[in-house]
TIMI-2910 file (N, C-alpha, C, CB; in pm, 1 decimal, decimal comma, always signed):
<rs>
+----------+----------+----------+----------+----------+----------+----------+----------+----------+----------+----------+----------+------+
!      n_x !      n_y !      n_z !     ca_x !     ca_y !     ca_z !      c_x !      c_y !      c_z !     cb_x !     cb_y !     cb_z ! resn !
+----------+----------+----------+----------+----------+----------+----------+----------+----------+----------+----------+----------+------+
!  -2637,3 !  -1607,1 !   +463,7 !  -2530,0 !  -1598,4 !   +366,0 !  -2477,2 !  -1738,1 !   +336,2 !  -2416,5 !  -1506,6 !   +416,6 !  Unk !
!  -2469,4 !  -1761,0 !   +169,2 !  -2373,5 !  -1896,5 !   +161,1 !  -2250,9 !  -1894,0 !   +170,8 !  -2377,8 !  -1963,5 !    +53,1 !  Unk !
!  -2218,4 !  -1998,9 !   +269,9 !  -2051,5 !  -2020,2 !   +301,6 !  -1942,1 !  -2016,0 !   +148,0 !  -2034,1 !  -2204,2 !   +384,9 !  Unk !
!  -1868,3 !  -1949,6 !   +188,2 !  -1804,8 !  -1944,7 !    +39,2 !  -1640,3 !  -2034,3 !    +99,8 !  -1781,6 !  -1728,3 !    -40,4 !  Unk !
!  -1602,8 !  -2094,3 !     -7,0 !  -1467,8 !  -2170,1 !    +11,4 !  -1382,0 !  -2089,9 !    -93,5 !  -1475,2 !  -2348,1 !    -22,5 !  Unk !
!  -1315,2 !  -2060,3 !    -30,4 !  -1177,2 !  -1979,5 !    -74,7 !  -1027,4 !  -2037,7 !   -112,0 !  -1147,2 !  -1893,4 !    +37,7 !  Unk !
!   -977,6 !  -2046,9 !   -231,9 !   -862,2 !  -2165,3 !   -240,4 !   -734,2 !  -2081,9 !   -229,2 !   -862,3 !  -2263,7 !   -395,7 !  Unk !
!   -619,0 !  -2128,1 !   -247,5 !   -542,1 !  -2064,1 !   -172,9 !   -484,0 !  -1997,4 !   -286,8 !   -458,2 !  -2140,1 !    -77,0 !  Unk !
!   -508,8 !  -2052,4 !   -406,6 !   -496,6 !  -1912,9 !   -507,8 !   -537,9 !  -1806,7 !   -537,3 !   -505,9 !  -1917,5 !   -590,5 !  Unk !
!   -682,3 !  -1778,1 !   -484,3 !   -781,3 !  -1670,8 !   -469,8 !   -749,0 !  -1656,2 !   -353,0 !   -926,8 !  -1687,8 !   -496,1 !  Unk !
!   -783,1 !  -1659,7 !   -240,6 !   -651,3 !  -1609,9 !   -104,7 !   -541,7 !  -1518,9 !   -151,2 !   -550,0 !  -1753,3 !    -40,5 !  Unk !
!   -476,0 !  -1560,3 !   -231,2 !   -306,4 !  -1481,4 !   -281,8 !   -350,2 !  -1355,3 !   -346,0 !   -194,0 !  -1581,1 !   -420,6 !  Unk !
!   -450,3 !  -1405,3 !   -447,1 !   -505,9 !  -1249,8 !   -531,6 !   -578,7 !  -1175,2 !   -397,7 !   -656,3 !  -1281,1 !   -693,8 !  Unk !
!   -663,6 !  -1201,0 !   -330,0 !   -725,1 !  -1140,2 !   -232,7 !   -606,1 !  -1049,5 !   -174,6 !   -793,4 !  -1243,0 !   -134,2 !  Unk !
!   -473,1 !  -1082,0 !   -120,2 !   -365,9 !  -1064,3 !    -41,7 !   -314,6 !   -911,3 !   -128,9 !   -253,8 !  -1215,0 !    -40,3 !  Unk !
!   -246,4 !  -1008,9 !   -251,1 !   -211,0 !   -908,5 !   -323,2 !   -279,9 !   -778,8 !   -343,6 !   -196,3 !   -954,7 !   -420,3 !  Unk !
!   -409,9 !   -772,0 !   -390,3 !   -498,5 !   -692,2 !   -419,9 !   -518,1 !   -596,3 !   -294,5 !   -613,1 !   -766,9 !   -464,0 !  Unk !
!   -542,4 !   -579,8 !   -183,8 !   -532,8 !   -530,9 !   -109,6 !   -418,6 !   -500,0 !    -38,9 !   -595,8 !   -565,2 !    -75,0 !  Unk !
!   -255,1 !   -541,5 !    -66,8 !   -198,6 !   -485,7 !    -47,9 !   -167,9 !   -333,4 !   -145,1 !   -134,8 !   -571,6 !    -24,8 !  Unk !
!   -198,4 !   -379,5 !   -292,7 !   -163,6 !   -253,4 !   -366,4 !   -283,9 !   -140,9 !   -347,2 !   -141,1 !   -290,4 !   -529,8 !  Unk !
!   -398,1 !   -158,6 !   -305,4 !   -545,2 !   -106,9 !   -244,2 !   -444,7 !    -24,8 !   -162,3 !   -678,5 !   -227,8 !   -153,1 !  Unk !
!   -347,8 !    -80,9 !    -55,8 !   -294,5 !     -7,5 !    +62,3 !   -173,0 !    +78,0 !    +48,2 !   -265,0 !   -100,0 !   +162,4 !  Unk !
!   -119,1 !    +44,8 !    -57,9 !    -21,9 !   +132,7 !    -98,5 !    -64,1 !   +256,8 !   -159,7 !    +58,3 !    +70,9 !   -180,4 !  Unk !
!   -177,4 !   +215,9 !   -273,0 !   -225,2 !   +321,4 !   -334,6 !   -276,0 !   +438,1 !   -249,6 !   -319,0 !   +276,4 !   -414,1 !  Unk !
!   -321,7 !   +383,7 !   -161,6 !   -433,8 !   +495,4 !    -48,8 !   -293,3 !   +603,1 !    +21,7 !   -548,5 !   +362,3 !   +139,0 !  Unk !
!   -196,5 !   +532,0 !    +71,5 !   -152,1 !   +597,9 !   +147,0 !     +8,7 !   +605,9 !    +77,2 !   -183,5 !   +542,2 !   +287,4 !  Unk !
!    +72,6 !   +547,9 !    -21,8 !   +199,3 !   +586,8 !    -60,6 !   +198,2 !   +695,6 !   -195,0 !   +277,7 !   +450,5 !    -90,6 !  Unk !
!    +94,8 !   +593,4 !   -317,2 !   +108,5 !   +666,6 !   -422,4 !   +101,5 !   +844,7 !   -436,4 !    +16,9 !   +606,5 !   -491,8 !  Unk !
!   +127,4 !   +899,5 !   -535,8 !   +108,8 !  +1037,3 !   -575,9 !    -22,0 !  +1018,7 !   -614,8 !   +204,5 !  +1099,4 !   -684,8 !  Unk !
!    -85,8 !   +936,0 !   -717,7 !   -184,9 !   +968,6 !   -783,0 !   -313,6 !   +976,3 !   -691,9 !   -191,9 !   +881,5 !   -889,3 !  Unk !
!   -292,0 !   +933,3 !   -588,1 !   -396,8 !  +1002,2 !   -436,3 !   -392,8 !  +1080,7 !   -356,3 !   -421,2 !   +946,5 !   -343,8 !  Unk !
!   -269,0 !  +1159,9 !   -374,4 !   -226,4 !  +1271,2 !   -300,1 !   -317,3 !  +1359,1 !   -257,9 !   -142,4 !  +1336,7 !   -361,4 !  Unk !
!   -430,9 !  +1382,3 !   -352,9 !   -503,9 !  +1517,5 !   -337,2 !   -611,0 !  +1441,2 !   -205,8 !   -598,1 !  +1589,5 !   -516,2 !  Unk !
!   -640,2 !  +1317,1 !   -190,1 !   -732,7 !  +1288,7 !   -120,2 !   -639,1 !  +1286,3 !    +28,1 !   -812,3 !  +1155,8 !   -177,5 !  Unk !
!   -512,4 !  +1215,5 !    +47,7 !   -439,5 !  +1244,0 !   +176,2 !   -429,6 !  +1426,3 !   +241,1 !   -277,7 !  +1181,7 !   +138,4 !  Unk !
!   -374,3 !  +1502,1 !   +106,0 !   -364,1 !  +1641,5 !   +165,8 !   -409,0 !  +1721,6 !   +234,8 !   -362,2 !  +1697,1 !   +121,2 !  Unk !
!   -581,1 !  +1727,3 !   +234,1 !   -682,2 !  +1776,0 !   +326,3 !   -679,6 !  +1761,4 !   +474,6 !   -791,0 !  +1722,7 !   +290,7 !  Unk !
!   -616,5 !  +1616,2 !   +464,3 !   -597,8 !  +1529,0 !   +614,1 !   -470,6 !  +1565,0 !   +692,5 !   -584,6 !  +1357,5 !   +588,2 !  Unk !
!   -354,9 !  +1637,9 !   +649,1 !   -277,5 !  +1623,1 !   +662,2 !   -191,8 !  +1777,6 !   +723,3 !   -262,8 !  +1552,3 !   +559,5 !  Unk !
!   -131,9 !  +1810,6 !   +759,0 !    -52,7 !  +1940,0 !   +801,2 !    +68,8 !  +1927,9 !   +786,4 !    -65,3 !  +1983,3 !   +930,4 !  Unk !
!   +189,0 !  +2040,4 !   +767,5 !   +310,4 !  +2014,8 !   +771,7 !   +371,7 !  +2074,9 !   +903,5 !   +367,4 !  +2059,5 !   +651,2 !  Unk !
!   +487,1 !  +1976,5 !  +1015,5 !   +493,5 !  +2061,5 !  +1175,2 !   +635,7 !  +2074,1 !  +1109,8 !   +464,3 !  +1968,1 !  +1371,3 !  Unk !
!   +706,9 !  +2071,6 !  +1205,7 !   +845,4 !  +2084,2 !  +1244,7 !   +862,4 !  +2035,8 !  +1324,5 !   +898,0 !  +2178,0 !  +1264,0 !  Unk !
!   +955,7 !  +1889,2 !  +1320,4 !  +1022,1 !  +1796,5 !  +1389,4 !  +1171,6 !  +1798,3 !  +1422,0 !   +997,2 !  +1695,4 !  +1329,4 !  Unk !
!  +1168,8 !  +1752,0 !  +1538,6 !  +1332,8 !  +1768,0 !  +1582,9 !  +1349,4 !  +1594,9 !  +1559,5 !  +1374,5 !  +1844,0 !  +1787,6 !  Unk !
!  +1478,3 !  +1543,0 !  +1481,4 !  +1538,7 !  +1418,2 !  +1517,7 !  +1605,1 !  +1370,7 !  +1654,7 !  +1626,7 !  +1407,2 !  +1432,7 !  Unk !
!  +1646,8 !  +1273,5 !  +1709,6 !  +1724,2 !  +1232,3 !  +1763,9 !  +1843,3 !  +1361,2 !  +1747,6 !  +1740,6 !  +1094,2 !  +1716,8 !  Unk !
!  +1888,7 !  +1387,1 !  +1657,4 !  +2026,1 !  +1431,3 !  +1713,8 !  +2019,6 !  +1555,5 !  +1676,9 !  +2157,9 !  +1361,8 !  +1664,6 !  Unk !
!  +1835,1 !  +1612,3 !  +1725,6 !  +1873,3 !  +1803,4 !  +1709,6 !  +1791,9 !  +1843,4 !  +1574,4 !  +2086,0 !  +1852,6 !  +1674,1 !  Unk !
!  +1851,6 !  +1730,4 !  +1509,0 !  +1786,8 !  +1850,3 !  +1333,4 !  +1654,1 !  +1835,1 !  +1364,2 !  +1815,8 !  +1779,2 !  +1118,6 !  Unk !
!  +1674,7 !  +1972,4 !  +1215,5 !  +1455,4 !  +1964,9 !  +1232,4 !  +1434,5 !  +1953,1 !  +1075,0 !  +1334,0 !  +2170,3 !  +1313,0 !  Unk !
!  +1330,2 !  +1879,8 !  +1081,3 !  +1305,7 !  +1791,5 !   +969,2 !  +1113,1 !  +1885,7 !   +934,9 !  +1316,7 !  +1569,4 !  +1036,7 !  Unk !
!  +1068,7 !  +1894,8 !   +870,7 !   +934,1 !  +1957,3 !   +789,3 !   +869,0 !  +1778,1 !   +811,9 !   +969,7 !  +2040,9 !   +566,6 !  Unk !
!   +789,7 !  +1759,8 !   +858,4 !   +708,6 !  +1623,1 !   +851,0 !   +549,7 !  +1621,1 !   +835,8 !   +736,4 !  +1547,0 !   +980,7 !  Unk !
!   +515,7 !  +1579,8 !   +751,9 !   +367,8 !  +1597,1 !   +715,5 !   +274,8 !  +1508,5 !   +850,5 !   +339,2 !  +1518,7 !   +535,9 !  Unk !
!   +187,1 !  +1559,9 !   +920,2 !   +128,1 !  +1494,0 !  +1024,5 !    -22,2 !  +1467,7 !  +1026,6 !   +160,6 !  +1561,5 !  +1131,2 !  Unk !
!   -125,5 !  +1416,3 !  +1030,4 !   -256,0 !  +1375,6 !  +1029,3 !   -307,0 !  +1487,4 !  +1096,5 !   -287,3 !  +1240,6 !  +1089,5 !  Unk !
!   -363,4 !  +1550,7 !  +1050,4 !   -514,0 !  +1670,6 !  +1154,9 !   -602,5 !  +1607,4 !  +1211,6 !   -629,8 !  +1777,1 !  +1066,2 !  Unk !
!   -618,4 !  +1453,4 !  +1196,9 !   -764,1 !  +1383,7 !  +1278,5 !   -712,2 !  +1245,7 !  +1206,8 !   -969,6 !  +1454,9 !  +1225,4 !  Unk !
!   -862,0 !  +1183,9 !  +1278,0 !   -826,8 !  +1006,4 !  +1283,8 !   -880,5 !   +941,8 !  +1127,8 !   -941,2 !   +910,3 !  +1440,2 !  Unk !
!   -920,3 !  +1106,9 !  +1032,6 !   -934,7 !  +1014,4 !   +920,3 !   -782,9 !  +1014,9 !   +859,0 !  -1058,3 !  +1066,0 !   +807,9 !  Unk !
!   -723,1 !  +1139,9 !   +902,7 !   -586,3 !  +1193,3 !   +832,7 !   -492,9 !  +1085,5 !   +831,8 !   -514,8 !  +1319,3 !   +908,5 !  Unk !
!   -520,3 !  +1054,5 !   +967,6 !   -421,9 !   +946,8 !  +1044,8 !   -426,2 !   +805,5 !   +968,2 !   -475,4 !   +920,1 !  +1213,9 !  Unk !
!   -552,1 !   +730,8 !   +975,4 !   -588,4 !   +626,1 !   +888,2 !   -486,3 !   +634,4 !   +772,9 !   -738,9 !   +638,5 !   +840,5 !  Unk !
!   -539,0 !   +776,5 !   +673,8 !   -502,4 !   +790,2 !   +535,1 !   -335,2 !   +754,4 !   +503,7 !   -540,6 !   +945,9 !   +494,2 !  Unk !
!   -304,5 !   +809,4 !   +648,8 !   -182,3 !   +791,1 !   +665,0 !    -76,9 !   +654,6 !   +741,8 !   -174,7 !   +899,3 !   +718,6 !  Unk !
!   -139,0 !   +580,9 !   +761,8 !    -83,3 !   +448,1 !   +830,2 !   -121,3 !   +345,5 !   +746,8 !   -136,5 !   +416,2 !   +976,8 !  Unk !
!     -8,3 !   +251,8 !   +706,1 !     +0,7 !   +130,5 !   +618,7 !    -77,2 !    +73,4 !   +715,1 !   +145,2 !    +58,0 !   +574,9 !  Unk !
!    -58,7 !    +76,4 !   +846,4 !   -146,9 !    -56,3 !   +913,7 !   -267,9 !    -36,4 !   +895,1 !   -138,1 !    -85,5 !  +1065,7 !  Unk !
!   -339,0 !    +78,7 !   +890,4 !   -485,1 !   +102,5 !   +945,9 !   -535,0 !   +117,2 !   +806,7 !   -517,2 !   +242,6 !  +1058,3 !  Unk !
!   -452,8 !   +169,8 !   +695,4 !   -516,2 !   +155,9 !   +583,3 !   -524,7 !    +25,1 !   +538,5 !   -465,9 !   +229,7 !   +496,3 !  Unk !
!   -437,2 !    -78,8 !   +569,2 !   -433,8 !   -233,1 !   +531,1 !   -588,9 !   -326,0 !   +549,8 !   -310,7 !   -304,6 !   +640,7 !  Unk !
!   -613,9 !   -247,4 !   +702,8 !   -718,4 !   -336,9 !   +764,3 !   -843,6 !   -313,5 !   +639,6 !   -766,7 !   -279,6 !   +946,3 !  Unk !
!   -859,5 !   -183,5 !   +629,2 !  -1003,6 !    -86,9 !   +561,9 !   -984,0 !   -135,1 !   +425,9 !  -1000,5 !   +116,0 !   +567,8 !  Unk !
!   -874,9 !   -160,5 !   +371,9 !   -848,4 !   -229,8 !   +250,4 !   -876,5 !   -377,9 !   +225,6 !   -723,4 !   -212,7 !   +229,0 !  Unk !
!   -861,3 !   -417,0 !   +317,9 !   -893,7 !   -590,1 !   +357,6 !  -1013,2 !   -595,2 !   +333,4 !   -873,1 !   -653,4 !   +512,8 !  Unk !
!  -1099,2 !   -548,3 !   +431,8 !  -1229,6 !   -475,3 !   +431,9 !  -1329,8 !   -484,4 !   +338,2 !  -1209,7 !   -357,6 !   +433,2 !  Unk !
!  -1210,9 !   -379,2 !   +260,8 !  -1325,2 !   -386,6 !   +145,4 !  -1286,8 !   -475,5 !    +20,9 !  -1356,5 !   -233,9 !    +86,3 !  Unk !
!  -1209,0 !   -512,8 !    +15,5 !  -1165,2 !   -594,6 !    -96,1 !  -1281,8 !   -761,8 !    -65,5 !   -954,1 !   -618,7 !    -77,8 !  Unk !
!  -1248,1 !   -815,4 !    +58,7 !  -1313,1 !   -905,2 !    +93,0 !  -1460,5 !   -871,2 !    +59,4 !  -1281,1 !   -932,3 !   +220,7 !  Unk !
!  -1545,8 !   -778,0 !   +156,2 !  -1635,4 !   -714,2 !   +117,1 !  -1721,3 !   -703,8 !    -24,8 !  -1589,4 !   -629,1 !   +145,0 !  Unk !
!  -1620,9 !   -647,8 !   -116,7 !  -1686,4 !   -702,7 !   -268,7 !  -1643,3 !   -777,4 !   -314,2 !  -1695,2 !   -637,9 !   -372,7 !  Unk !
!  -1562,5 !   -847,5 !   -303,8 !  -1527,5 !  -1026,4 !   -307,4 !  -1668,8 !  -1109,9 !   -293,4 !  -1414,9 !  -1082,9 !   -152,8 !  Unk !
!  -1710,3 !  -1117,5 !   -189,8 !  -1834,2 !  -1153,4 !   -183,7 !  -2013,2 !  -1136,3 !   -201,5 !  -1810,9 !  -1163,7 !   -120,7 !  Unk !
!  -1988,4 !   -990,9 !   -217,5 !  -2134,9 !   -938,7 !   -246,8 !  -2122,9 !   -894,8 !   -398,3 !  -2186,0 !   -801,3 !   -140,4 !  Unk !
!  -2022,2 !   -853,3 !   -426,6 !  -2022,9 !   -807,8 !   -592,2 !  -1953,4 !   -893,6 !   -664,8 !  -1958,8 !   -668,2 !   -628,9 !  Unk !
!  -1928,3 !  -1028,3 !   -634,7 !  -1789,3 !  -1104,8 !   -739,1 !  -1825,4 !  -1054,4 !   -898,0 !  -1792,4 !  -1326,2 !   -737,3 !  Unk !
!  -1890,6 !  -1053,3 !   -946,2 !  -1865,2 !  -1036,9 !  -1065,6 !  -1765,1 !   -892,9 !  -1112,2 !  -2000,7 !  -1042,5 !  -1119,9 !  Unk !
!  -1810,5 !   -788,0 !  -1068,3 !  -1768,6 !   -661,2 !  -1096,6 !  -1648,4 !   -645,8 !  -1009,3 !  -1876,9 !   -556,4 !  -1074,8 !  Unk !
!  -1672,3 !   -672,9 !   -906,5 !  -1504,2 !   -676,4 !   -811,0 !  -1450,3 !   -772,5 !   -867,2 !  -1492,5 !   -711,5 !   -633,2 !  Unk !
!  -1442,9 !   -860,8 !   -877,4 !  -1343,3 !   -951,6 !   -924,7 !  -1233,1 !   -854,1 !  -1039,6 !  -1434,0 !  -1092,2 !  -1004,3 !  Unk !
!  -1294,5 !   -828,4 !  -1179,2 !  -1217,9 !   -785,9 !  -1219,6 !  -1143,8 !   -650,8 !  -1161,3 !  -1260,8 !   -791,3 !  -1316,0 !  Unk !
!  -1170,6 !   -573,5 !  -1067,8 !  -1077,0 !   -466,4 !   -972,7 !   -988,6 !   -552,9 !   -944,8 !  -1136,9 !   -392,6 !   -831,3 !  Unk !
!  -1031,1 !   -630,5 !   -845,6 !   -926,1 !   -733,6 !   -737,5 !   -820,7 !   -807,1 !   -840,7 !  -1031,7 !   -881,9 !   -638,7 !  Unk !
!   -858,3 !   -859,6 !   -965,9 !   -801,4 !   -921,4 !  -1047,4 !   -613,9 !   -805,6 !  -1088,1 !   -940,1 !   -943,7 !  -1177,6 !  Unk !
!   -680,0 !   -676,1 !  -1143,6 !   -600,0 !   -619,6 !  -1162,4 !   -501,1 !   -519,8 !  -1040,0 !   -659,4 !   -573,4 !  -1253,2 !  Unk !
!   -623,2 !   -498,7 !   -983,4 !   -494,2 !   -457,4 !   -838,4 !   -427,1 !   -595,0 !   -776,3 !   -588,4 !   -369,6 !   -670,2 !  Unk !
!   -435,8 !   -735,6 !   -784,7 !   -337,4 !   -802,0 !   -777,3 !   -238,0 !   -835,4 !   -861,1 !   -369,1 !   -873,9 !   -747,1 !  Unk !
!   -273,9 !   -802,3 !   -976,0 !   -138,6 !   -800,2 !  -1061,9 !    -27,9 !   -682,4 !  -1054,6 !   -180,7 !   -801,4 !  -1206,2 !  Unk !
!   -108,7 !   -568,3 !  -1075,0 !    -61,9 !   -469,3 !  -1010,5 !    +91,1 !   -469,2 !   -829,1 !   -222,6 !   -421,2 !   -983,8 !  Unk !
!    -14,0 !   -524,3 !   -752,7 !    +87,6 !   -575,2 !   -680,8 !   +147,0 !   -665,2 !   -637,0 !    +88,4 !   -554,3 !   -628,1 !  Unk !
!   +165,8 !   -773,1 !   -759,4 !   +256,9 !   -850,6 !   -748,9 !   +375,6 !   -794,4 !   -818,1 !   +216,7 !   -969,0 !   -789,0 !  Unk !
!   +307,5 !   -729,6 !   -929,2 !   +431,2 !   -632,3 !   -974,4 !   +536,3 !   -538,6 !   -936,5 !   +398,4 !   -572,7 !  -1028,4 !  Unk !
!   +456,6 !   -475,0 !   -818,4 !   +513,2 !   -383,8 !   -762,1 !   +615,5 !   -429,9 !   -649,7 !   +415,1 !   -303,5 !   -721,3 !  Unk !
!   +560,0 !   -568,5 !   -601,9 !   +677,5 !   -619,8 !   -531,2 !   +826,0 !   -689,7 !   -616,1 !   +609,7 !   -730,3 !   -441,8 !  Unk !
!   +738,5 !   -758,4 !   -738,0 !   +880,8 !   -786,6 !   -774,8 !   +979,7 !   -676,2 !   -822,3 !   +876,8 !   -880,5 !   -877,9 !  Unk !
!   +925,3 !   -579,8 !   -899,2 !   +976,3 !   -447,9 !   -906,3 !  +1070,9 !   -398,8 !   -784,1 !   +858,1 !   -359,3 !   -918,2 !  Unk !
!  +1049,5 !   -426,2 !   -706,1 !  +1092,9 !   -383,1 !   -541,5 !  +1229,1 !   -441,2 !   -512,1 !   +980,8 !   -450,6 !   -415,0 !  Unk !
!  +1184,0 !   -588,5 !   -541,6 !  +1313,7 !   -699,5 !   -560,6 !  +1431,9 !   -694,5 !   -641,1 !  +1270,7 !   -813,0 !   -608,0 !  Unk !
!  +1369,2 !   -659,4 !   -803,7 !  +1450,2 !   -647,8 !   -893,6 !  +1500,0 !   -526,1 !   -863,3 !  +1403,5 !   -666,5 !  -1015,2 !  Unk !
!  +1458,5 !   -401,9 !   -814,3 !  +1514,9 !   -290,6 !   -836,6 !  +1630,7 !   -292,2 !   -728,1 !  +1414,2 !   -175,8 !   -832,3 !  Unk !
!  +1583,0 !   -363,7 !   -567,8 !  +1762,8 !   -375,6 !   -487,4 !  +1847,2 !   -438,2 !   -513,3 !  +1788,2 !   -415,2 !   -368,1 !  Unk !
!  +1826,5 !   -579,4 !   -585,1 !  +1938,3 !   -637,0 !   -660,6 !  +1958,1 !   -603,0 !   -762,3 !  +1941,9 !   -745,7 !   -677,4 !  Unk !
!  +1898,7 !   -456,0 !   -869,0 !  +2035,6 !   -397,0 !   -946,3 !  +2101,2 !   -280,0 !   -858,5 !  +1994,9 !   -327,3 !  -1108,4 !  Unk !
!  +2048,8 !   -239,7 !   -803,4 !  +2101,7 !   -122,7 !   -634,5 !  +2216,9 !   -210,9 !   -567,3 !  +1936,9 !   -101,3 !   -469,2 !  Unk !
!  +2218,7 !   -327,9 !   -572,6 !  +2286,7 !   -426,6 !   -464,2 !  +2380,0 !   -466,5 !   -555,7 !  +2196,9 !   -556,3 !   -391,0 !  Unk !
!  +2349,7 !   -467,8 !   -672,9 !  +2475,2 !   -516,0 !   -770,0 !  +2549,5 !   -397,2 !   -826,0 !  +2423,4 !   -606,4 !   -902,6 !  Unk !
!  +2477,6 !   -314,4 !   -844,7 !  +2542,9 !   -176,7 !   -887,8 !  +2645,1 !   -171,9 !   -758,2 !  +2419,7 !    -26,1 !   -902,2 !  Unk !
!  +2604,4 !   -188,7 !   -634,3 !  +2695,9 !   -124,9 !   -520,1 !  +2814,6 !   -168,3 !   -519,1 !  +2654,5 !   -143,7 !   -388,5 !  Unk !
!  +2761,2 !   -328,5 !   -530,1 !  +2902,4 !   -441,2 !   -507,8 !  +2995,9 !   -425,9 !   -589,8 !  +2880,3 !   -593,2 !   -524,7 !  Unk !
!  +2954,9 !   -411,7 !   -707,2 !  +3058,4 !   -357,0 !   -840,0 !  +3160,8 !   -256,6 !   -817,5 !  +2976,8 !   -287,4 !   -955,7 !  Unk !
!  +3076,2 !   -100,7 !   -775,0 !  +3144,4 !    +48,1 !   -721,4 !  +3308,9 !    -37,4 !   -598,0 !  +2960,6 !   +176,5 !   -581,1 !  Unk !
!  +3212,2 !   -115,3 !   -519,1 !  +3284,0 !   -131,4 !   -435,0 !  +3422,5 !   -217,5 !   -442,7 !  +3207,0 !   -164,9 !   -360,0 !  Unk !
!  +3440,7 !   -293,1 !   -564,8 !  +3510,4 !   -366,1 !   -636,5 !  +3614,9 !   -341,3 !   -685,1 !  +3462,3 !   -397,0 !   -705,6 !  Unk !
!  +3597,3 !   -185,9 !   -764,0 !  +3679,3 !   -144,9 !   -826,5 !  +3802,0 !    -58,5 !   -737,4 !  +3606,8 !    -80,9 !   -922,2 !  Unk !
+----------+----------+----------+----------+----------+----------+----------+----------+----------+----------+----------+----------+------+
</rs>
């Protein structure tokens, strides 16, 4: 294999791109139907008694489907993965799932500082 050099702007898209890869797998709705199979609903007690309905993994793919960490790694994975054997055709994926989540973080940002300004305001009056 040729050594490939990676700059630290393609690094960032790499980053990005596989973080929204990891959200998608395991937060979004629009994958729901692929988590559900994996998944069961128990009945959980909190700390202080209540019982809460909590969706739980049936096995270690459920589980995966279901953990930011373990989906992060498999996302890394593969993003890197066709990063290097497919650049042409991955690239443009990776291209747009990093815009994608750069968006979604600033979205994240902007949306607690109008949450954070909305509050401070309430609290003002």
């Amino acid at each position: 294999m040729e050594s490939v050099s990676v700059d630290w702007l393609t690094y960032f898209i790499l980053i990005l791109a596989s973080y929204r890869l990891t959200h998608l797998i395991v937060f979004d709705k629009i994958t729901e139907f692929i988590r559900k199979p994996f998944l069961k609903k128990q009945k959980v007690k909190d700390a202080h008694g209540i019982e809460h309905i909590k969706k739980v993994p049936t096995s270690n793919f459920g589980y995966l489907l279901n953990c930011y960490w373990c989906a992060g790694i498999w996302s890394a994975i593969i993003i890197v993965l066709a990063f290097l054997y497919l650049h042409d055709i991955a690239w443009i994926v990776i291209f747009i799932l990093s815009i994608a989540g750069g968006q979604a973080i600033l979205e994240t940002v902007v949306g607690v500082g109008v949450k954070l300004t909305k509050w401070l305001s309430e609290k003002a009056e």
